[in-house]
Structure formats: structure tokens, C-alpha cells
C-alpha positions as CSV (number, residue, x, y, z in Angstrom):
1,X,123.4,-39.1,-123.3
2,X,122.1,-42.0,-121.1
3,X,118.6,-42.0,-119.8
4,X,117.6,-43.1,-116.3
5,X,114.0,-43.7,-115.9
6,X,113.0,-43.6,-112.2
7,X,109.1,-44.7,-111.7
8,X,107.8,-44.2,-108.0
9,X,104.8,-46.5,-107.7
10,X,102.3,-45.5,-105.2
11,X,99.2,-46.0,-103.8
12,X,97.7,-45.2,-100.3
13,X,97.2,-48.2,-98.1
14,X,93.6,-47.3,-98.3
15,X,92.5,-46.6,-101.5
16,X,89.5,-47.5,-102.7
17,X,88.9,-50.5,-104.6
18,X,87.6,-49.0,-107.5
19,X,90.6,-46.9,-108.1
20,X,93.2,-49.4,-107.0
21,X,91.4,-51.5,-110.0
22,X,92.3,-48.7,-112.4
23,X,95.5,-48.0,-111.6
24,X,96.5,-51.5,-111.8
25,X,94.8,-51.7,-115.5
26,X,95.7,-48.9,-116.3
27,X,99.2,-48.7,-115.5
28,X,100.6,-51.2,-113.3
29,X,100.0,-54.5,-115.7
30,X,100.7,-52.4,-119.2
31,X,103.8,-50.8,-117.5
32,X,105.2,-54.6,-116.4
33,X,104.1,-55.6,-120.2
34,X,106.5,-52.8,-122.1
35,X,109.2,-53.5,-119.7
36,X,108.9,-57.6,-119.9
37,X,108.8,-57.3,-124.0
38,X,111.8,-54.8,-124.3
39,X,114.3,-56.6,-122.0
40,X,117.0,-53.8,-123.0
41,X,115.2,-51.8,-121.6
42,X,116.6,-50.5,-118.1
43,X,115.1,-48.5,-115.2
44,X,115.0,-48.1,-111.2
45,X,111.9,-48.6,-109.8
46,X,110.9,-47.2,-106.4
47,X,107.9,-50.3,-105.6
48,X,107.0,-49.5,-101.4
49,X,106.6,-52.2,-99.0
50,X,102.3,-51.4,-98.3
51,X,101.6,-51.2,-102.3
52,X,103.2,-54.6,-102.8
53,X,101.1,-55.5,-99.4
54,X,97.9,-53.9,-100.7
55,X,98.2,-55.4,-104.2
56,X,98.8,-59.1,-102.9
57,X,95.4,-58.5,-100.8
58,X,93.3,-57.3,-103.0
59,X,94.4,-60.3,-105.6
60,X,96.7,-58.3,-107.8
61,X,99.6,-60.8,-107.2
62,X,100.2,-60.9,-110.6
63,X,101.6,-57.5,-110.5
64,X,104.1,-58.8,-107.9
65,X,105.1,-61.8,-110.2
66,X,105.9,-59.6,-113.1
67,X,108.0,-57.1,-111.0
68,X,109.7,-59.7,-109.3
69,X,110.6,-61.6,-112.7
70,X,112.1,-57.9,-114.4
71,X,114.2,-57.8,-111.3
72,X,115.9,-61.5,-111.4
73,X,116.7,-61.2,-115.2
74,X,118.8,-58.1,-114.1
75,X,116.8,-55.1,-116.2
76,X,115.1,-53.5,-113.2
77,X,116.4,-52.3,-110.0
78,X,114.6,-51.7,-106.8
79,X,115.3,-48.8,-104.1
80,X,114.7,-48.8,-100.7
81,X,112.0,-46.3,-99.1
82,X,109.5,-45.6,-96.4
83,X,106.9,-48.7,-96.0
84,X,103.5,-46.4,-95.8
85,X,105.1,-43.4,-97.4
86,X,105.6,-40.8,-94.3
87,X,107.1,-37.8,-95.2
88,X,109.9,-38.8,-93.2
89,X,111.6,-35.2,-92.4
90,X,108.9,-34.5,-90.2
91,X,108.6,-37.7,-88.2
92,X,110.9,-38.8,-85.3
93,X,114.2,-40.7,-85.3
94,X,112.5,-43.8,-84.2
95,X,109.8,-43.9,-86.6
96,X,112.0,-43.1,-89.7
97,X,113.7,-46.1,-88.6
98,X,111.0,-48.0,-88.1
99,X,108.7,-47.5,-91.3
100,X,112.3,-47.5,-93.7
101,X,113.4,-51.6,-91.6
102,X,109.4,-52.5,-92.5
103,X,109.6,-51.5,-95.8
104,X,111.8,-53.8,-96.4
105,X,110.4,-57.1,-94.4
106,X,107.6,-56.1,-96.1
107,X,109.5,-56.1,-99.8
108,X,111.6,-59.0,-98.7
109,X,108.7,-61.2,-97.6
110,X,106.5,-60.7,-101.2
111,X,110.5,-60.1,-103.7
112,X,112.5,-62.8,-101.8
113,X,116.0,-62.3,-102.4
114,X,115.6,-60.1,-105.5
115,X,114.7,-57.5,-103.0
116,X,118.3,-55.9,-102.4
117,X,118.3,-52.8,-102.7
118,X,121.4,-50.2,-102.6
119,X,119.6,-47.1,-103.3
120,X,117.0,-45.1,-101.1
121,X,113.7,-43.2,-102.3
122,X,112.2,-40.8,-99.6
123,X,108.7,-40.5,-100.1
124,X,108.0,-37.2,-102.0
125,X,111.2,-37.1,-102.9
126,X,111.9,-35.0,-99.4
127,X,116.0,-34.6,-98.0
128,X,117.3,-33.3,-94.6
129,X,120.4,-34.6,-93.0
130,X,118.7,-36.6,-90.0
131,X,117.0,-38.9,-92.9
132,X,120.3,-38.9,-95.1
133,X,122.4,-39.7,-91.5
134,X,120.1,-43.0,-91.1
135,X,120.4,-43.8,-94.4
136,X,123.8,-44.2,-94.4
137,X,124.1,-45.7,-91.6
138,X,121.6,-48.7,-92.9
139,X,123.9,-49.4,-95.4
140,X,122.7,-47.4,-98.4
141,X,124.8,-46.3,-100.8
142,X,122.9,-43.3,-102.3
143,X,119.7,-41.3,-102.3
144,X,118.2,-39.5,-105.2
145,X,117.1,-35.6,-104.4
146,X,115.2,-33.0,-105.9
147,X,116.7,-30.9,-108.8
148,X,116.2,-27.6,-106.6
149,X,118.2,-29.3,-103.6
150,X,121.5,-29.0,-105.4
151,X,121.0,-25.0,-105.3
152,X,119.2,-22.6,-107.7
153,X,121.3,-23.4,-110.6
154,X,120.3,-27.1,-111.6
155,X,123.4,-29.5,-111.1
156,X,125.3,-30.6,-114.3
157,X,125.0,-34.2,-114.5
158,X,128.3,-35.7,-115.9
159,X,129.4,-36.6,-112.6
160,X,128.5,-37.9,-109.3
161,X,127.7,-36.0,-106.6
162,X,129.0,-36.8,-103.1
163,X,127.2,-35.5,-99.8
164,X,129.5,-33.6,-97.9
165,X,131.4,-35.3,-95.2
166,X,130.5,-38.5,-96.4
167,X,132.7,-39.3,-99.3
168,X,131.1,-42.9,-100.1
169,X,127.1,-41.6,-100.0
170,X,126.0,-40.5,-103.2
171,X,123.3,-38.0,-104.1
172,X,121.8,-37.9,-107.6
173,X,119.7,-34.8,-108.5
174,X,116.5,-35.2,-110.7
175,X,116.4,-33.6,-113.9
176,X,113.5,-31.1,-113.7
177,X,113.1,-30.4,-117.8
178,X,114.0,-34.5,-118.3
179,X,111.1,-35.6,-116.1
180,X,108.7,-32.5,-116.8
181,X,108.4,-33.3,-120.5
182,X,107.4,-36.7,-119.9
183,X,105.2,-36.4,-117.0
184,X,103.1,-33.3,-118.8
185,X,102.7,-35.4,-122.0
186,X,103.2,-32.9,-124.1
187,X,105.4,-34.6,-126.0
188,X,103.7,-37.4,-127.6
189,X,105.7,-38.3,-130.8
190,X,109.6,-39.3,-130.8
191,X,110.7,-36.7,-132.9
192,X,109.1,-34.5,-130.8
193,X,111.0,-35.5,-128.1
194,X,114.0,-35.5,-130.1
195,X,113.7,-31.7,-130.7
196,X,113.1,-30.8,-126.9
197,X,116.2,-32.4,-125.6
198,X,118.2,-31.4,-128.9
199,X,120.4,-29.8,-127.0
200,X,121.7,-32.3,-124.8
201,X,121.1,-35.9,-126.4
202,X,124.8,-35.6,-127.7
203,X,126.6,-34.5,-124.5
204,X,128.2,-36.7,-122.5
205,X,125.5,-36.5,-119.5
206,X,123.0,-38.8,-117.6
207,X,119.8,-37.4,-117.1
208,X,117.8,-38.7,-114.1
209,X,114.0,-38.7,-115.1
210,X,112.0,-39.5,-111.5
211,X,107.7,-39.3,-111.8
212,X,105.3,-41.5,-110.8
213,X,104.6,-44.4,-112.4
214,X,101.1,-43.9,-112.6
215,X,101.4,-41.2,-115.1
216,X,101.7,-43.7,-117.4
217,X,98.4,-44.7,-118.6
218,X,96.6,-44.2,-115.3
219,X,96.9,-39.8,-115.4
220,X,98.3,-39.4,-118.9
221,X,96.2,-42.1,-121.4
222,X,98.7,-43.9,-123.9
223,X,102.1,-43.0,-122.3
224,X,102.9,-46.0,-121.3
225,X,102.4,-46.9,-125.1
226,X,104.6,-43.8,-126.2
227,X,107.4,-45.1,-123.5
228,X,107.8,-48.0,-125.4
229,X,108.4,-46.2,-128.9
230,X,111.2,-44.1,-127.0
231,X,112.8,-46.6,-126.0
232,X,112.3,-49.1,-129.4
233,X,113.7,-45.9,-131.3
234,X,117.0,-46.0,-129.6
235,X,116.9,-42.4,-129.1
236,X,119.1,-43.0,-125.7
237,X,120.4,-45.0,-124.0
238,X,118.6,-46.4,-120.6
239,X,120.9,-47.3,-117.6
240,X,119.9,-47.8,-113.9
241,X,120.8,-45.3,-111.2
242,X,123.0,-47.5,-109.7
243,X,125.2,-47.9,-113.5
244,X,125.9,-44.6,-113.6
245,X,129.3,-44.9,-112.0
246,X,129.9,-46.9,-114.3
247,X,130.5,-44.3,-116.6
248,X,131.2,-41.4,-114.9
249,X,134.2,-40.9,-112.6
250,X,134.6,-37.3,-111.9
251,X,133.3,-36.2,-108.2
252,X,131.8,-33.3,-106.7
253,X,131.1,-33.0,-102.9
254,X,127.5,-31.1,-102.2
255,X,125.6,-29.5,-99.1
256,X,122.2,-30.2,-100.8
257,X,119.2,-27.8,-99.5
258,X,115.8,-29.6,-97.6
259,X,113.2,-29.6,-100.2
260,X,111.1,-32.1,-102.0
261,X,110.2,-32.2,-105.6
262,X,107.8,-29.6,-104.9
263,X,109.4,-26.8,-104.4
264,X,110.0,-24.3,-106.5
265,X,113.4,-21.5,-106.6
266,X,111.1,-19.0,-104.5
267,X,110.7,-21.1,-101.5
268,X,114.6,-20.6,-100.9
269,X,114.5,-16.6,-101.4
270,X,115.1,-13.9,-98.9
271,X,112.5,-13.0,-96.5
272,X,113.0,-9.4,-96.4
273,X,111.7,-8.4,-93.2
274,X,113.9,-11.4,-91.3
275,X,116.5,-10.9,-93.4
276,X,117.0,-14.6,-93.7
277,X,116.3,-17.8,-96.1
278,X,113.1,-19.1,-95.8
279,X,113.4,-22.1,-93.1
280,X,110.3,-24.1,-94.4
281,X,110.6,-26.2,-97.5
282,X,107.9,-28.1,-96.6
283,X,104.8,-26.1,-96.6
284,X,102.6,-28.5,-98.4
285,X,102.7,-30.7,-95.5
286,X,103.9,-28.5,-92.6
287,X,103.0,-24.5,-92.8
288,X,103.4,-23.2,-89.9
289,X,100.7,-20.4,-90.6
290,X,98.3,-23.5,-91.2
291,X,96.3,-24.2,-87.9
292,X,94.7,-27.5,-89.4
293,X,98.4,-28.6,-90.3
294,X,99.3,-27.5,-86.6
295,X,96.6,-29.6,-85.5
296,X,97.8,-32.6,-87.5
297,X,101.1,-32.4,-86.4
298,X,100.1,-32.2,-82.1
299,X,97.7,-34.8,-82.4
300,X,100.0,-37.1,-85.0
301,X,103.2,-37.0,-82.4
302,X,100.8,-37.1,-79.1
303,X,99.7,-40.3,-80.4
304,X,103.5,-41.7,-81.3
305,X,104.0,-40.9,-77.6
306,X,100.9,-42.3,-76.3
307,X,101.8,-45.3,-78.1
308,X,105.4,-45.6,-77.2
309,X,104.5,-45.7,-74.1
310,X,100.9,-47.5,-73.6
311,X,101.5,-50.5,-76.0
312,X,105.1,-50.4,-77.4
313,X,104.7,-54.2,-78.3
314,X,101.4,-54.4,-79.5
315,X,101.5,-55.2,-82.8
316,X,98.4,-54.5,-84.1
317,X,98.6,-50.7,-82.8
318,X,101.8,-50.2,-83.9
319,X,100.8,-51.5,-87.5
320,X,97.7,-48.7,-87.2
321,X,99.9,-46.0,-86.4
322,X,102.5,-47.2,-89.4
323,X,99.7,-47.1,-92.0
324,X,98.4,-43.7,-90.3
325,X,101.8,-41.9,-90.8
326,X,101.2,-41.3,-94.5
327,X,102.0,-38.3,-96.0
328,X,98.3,-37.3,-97.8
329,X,96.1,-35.9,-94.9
330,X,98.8,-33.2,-94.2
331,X,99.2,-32.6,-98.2
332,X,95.7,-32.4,-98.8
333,X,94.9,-29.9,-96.1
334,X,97.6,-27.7,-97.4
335,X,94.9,-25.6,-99.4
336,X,97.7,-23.9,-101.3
337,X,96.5,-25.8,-103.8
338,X,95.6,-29.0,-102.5
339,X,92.5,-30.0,-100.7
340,X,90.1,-32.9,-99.6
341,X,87.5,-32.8,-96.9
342,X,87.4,-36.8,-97.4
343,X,91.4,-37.1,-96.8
344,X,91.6,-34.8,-93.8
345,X,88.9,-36.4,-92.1
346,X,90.5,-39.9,-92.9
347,X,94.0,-39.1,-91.7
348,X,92.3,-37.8,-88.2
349,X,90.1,-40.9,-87.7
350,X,92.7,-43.4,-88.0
351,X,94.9,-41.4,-85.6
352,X,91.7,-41.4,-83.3
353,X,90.9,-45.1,-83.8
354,X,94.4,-45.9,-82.9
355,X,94.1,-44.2,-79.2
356,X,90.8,-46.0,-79.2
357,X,92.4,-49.5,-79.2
358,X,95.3,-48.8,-77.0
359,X,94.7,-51.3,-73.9
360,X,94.5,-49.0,-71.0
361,X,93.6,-45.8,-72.6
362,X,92.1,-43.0,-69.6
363,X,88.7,-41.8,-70.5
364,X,90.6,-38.8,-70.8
365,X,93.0,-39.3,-73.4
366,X,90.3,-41.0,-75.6
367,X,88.5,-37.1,-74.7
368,X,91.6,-35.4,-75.9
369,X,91.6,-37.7,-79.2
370,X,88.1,-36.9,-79.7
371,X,89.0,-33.5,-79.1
372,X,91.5,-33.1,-82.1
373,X,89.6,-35.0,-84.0
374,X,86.6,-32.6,-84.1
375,X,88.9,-29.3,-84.1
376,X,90.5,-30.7,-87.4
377,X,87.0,-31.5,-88.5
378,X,86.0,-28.1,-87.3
379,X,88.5,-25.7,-88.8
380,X,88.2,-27.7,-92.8
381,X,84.4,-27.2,-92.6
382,X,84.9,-23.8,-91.8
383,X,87.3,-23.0,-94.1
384,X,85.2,-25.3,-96.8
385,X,81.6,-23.4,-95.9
386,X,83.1,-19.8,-95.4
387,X,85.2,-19.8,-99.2
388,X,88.5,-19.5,-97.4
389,X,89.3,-22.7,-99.7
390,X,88.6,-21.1,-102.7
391,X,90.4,-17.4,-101.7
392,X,93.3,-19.7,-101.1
393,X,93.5,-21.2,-104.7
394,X,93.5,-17.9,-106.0
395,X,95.9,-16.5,-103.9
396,X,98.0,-19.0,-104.7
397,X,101.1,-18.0,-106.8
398,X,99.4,-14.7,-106.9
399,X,101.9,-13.6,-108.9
400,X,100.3,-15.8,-111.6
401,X,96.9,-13.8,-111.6
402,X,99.1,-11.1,-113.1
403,X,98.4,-11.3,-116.7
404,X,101.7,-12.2,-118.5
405,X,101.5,-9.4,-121.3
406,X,101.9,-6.8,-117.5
407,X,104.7,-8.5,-116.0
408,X,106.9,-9.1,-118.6
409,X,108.9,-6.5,-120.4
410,X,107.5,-6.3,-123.9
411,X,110.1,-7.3,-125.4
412,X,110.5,-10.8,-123.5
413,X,106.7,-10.9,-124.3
414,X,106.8,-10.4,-127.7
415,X,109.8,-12.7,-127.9
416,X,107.5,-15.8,-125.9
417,X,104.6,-15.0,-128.7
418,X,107.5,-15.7,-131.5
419,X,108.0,-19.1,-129.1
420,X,104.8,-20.2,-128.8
421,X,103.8,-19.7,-132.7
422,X,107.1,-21.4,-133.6
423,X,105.6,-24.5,-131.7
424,X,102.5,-24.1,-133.2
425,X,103.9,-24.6,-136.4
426,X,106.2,-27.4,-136.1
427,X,102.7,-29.4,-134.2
428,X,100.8,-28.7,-137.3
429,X,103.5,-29.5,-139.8
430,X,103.4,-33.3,-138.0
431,X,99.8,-33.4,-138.1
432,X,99.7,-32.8,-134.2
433,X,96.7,-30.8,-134.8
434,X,95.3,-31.0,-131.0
435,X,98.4,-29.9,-129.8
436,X,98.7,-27.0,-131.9
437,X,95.5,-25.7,-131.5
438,X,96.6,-26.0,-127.7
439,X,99.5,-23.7,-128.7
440,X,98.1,-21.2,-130.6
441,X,94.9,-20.8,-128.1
442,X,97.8,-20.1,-125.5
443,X,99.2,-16.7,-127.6
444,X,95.4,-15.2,-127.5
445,X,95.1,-15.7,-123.1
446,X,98.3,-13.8,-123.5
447,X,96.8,-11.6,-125.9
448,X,93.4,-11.2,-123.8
449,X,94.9,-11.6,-120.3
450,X,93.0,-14.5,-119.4
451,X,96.0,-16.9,-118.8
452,X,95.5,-16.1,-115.3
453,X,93.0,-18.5,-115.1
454,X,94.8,-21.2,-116.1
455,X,96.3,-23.8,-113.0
456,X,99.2,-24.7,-115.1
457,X,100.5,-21.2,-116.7
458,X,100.9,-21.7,-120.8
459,X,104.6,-19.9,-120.6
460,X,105.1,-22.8,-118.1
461,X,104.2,-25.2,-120.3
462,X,106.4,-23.5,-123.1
463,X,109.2,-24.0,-120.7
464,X,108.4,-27.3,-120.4
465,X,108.9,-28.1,-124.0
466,X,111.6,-26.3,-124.8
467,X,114.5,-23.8,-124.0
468,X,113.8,-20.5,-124.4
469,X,114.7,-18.1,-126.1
470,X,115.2,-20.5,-128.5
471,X,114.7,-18.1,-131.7
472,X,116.6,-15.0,-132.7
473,X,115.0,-12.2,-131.0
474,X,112.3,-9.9,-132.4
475,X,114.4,-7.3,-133.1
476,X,117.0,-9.1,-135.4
477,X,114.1,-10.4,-137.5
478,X,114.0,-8.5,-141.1
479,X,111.2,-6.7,-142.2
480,X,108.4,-9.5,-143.6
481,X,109.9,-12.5,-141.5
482,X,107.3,-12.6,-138.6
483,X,103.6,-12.8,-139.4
484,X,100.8,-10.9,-139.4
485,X,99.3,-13.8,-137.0
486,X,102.5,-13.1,-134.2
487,X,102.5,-9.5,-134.9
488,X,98.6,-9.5,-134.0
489,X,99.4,-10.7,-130.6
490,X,102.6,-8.2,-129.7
491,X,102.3,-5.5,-127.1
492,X,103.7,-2.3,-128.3
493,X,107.4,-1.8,-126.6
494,X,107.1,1.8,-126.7
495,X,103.9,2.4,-124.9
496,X,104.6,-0.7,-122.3
């Protein structure tokens, strides 16, 4: 099995100073220390054009020096992307265009000739055809896509995929499980980690592990140091996007779905009462049954167009309106779960401040500006003060407030128990004692009913550790092989 690590580092333009200063500690400087000590040690690093701007300014440059160094001695490689991270599906032609050439005079200007990049990241990891098209036709030679965009089955990765109609333009789908199990640290030994991908670290596959790089460190404490025992235990081999062709030859053409790595199989299911697939895979940054996201959007391209045509060569505006295209103020008004008063506010300013600056501006367009500016304003305070906020989270994947134990048939039930004790004893046995207490307190929610309240479901987590069923069922166990302990926690299949 070879292993591609794929790290998107990321930080909005304007992030505070404070947490820019962790991040960097955190992750950024350890992360460029692990790879500059292991120089076997291969990945593809997604690095946008405004970070490498924002870290130069605020006198991280040696960040910059240290990326730039992994990249001439051939161990990292750099993709392309979006300069200020737009979610680029929902922006027009020109601006895609415009924010994917900055990126890189921006990465070119701080990289040098380093910076030469064959593959493209799209900022949330988001595909449609109009971004793929220009891609292409920049001179890309592939794009990585979310696992789900292949189709509900996950793509099996011992060959390269080929979007359709365009022979030469390679797609390569994340692995889900690959990425998950790093990203959740809940694997923390190598063993461990051994165990969960058991059943694939002898075929002959590539698996394509894409997560940002800050979870190393910054969000998950001491995986940056656990990266570096994975790769020092040779448990695979690490390779570069762009080397898997070398080892792979087979092809397989594929009409990828839109989505982002967000989405889950349900976004893509039949709506009953249209009698059609949903047609909006991007409901975290545009729902169309969101008025504050409808807001966004009308007051986001009213400015494009107010710039296009007030002060197309004004550089300072257009540079406003690059930084204001980033993807956060629509993904944290979303509500579903994501929210932040502070970011939705943020986003709306800047787009204000913008038609505020443009050199001829009518007293009524700066109006109108105002105008959006306080409805946005308007409708998240009144969704804040009124608990619409907080009805949303729980509505949220309301299938999840369900309690497990009544909506799964017992005997899958009693099966996960089986699962989750089996995990509980292999932590313990490795003196993983944290992890499984986590385990067993998971098997008495499910017991209780209280997993509901949990953000991240504990049979989610189970998934993300291993492959289940990965026991022999309940009913082919012989009397006295499960324990009084698991047998505690069943739900009677007869009475269910």
C-alpha cells in the first residue's frame, strides 16, 4: 500500500494575531521540523497564496524558508489553489480565474521557481465542471475530489481516474476511512494504526489521506509527533500525488458528482416529493432555504458588479474584494451546525467597506450597502436572541437524536455493543487506558440512550476506527463466549 499524505494549510487572511501565533507554534514550525528531519518522507502540500502572504507580514518568514527548502530537495510538492480560499463553485468565471492566476503570483513571488505546481486544490475540497473546465485549461494536470464525488460507493484506488471527456485530466478521490482515522486522533499508537487499516496495508492500492494541516498539533495536541513515528516505523510507503502514476497504469474514465468533503451520502438521495436528486451539495455555504446565505450571496455578486464596473483597475479595491471572497462568513452562517455572530458580521463589513472606497460611489449604492449590511446583521441577531440557533443544532441530523438502541435492529445493535467492547479491550491490553474508558462509556449512552447528545455519534466514531462488522455475529458465538459486561448492554431481539 502507498500512502499519500495531503496537508491543506490554511488560515483566514484575517486572523487574529493571537491565533495565527499558535497555529504557527503549534503546527506550522513542528510540522516543517518532522518533515525536514525525515527527508524520506514524502507528501503534497496544498500552502495558499494569502497564508504565505499573511505569514511573511506578521514575521513568520521562517515558515516560508522551511517550506521552500522541503520543496527544492524534491520531498514535498506544492498544488495550485484559490489565493483567499473562495469557494470557487459559487463565484463567477472571472473571479475563479482571477483568485486561482493570484494565487500563484502570490506563491511565485514568496517560493520562487520552486513554486511549479501540476496539481490543483479547490478550497474546501469543492468540484463542478465550470472550476474543473478552467483548470484544465490553465495547464493543470489533475485535481483531487471528495471521496463521495466518485458516487456512493467509494472509488477503488489501484488506478487513476480520468474525468470524462478529458482523457489527460486526472481526478484523485480522498480516502474517507484513510484521512478520518488520522484527523479524529483516535489512533494514537502505530500498532493501532496497523490494526485499523489491516485490511488494506497489503493490497496493491494508494490511499489518498487529504486534512488540514493544522490538525496536527494545533486541533489534535501531539499528532504531529505521532506522524513522525508512522512514518519512522515504515508501516507504508509515502509517495506524492503526482508519483502515483508512477505505479499505477490502469484507467478509469469518471463523471464525478459536485460536492465538497462535507457532504455526506444523504445529500445525493431522492427527494421524494420532486422526484429528483437533491441539486445542492453545497448547503453549508449556499442553502437556498437560508435567507442570511441569500443575503450573502446578492450583496457578495452586487458588489463584484459594482466593482467591475466602477474601478476595474483599482488595485487596491480589487485586492479588498479578493480577500473578501473567502469562504467562512457563508460557512459560518450556515447554522446547520456552524455559527459565528463575529464571522458573519466580518464577512458583511468588508463587502461594505469595499463599496465605501469605490471612487465615484452614488450616495445611493453606499445606502444599498448599508442596507445589506444591517439586514445580515438583522436576521443573525434574530436568529441568535430568539433560540432559532440553537433549535437548529438540534435539528440537525435529527435522525441522530434518535437513540441508537431504537433505530437499529437489535440484532445490528447488539452486534455494535460486541464492536465497541472488543475495542475496549484491545485499548486496555496496550495500556491505552483513556481511550478505553472512551470506549466502554460509549456502550452505556447506547445502553441509556443518551448518545443523542453527543456531536460526534460514538457508532461514528466506531466506524472510524475500524470496519464493521468486524467479529462473528452474536448469534454464532457459543454459550459463555460473550460477557456478562456486553450481555448487560443488549437489547432483547425478541421484544425489539
Amino acid at each position: 500500500m502507498f500512502f499519500c499524505f495531503f496537508l491543506h494549510f490554511y488560515q483566514p487572511y484575517y486572523q487574529y494575531d493571537d491565533i495565527l501565533e499558535r497555529v504557527v507554534n503549534e503546527s506550522y514550525r513542528p510540522l516543517m521540523k518532522v518533515f525536514g528531519d525525515n527527508p524520506g518522507f514524502r507528501a503534497t502540500f496544498n500552502f495558499n497564496g494569502a497564508l504565505l502572504k499573511l505569514l511573511s507580514e506578521k514575521g513568520y518568514g521562517d515558515v516560508i524558508v522551511s517550506l521552500k527548502a522541503l520543496v527544492e530537495r524534491g520531498q514535498i510538492e506544492l498544488t495550485g489553489s484559490a489565493a483567499y480560499h473562495p469557494f470557487l463553485p459559487l463565484i463567477p468565471r472571472e473571479e475563479k480565474l482571477r483568485q486561482i492566476r493570484l494565487n500563484d503570483e502570490i506563491s511565485r513571488k514568496f517560493l520562487g521557481k520552486v513554486y511549479s505546481p501540476c496539481g490543483f486544490f479547490s478550497p474546501e475540497l469543492a468540484f463542478d465542471y465550470e472550476t474543473a473546465g478552467i483548470v484544465q485549461g490553465m495547464g493543470y494536470k489533475w485535481m483531487v475530489l471528495p471521496e463521495l464525488a466518485y458516487g456512493p460507493q467509494p472509488a477503488w484506488p489501484d488506478k487513476i481516474f480520468v474525468l470524462k471527456g478529458s482523457p489527460d485530466f486526472k481526478v484523485f478521490f480522498r480516502h474517507k476511512r484513510g484521512s478520518v482515522i488520522l484527523l479524529s486522533s483516535l489512533v494514537r499508537t502505530v500498532e493501532t494504526l496497523k490494526e485499523e487499516l489491516e485490511d488494506i496495508l497489503d493490497k496493491n492500492i494508494y490511499v489518498l489521506s487529504i486534512m488540514d494541516a493544522e490538525t496536527f498539533g494545533h486541533h489534535r495536541p501531539g499528532m504531529e509527533d505521532f506522524l513522525e513515528e508512522v512514518y519512522r516505523a515504515n508501516v507504508f510507503r509515502t509517495i506524492t500525488v503526482s508519483e502515483i502514476e508512477n505505479y499505477f497504469e490502469s484507467r478509469e474514465e469518471v463523471n464525478p458528482r459536485e460536492s465538497t468533503w462535507s457532504n455526506e451520502e444523504q445529500d445525493f438521495w431522492l427527494d421524494k416529493e420532486k422526484g429528483v436528486v437533491s441539486k445542492h451539495p453545497f448547503l453549508l455555504w449556499q442553502d437556498p432555504s437560508n435567507p442570511i446565505h441569500k443575503l450573502q450571496w446578492e450583496f457578495t455578486y452586487w458588489v463584484i458588479d459594482l466593482v467591475k464596473e466602477k474601478a476595474p483597475g483599482e488595485n487596491e479595491i480589487c485586492s479588498g474584494l479578493d480577500r473578501a471572497l473567502g469562504s467562512d462568513q457563508y460557512w459560518w452562517a450556515s447554522a446547520k451546525p456552524w455559527w459565528s455572530l463575529e464571522m458573519i458580521e466580518a464577512g458583511a463589513f468588508r463587502l461594505r467597506e469595499i463599496v465605501k472606497n469605490i471612487p465615484g460611489v452614488s450616495e445611493a449604492e453606499l445606502k444599498k450597502a448599508r442596507r445589506y449590511y444591517l439586514n445580515i446583521l438583522e436576521y443573525a441577531f434574530d436568529w441568535q436572541r430568539s433560540g432559532k440557533i440553537r433549535k437548529a443544532h438540534r435539528e440537525a441530523e435529527g435522525w441522530k437524536k434518535i437513540p441508537f438502541k431504537e433505530r437499529a435492529p437489535a440484532g445490528w445493535y447488539n452486534q455494535v455493543i460486541l464492536e465497541f467492547e472488543d475495542e475496549m479491550k484491545k485499548a486496555a491490553e496496550k495500556l491505552e487506558f483513556e481511550k478505553a474508558i472512551k470506549w466502554r462509556d460509549a456502550i452505556i449512552k447506547l445502553k441509556k440512550g443518551t448518545d443523542i447528545y453527543d456531536v460526534l455519534h460514538v457508532v461514528d466514531e466506531l466506524h472510524a476506527v475500524r470496519k464493521i462488522p468486524s467479529l462473528k455475529s452474536v448469534a454464532e458465538h457459543k454459550a459463555g463466549e460473550i460477557s456478562e459486561f456486553a450481555r448487560k448492554h443488549f437489547v432483547d431481539e425478541e421484544t425489539k
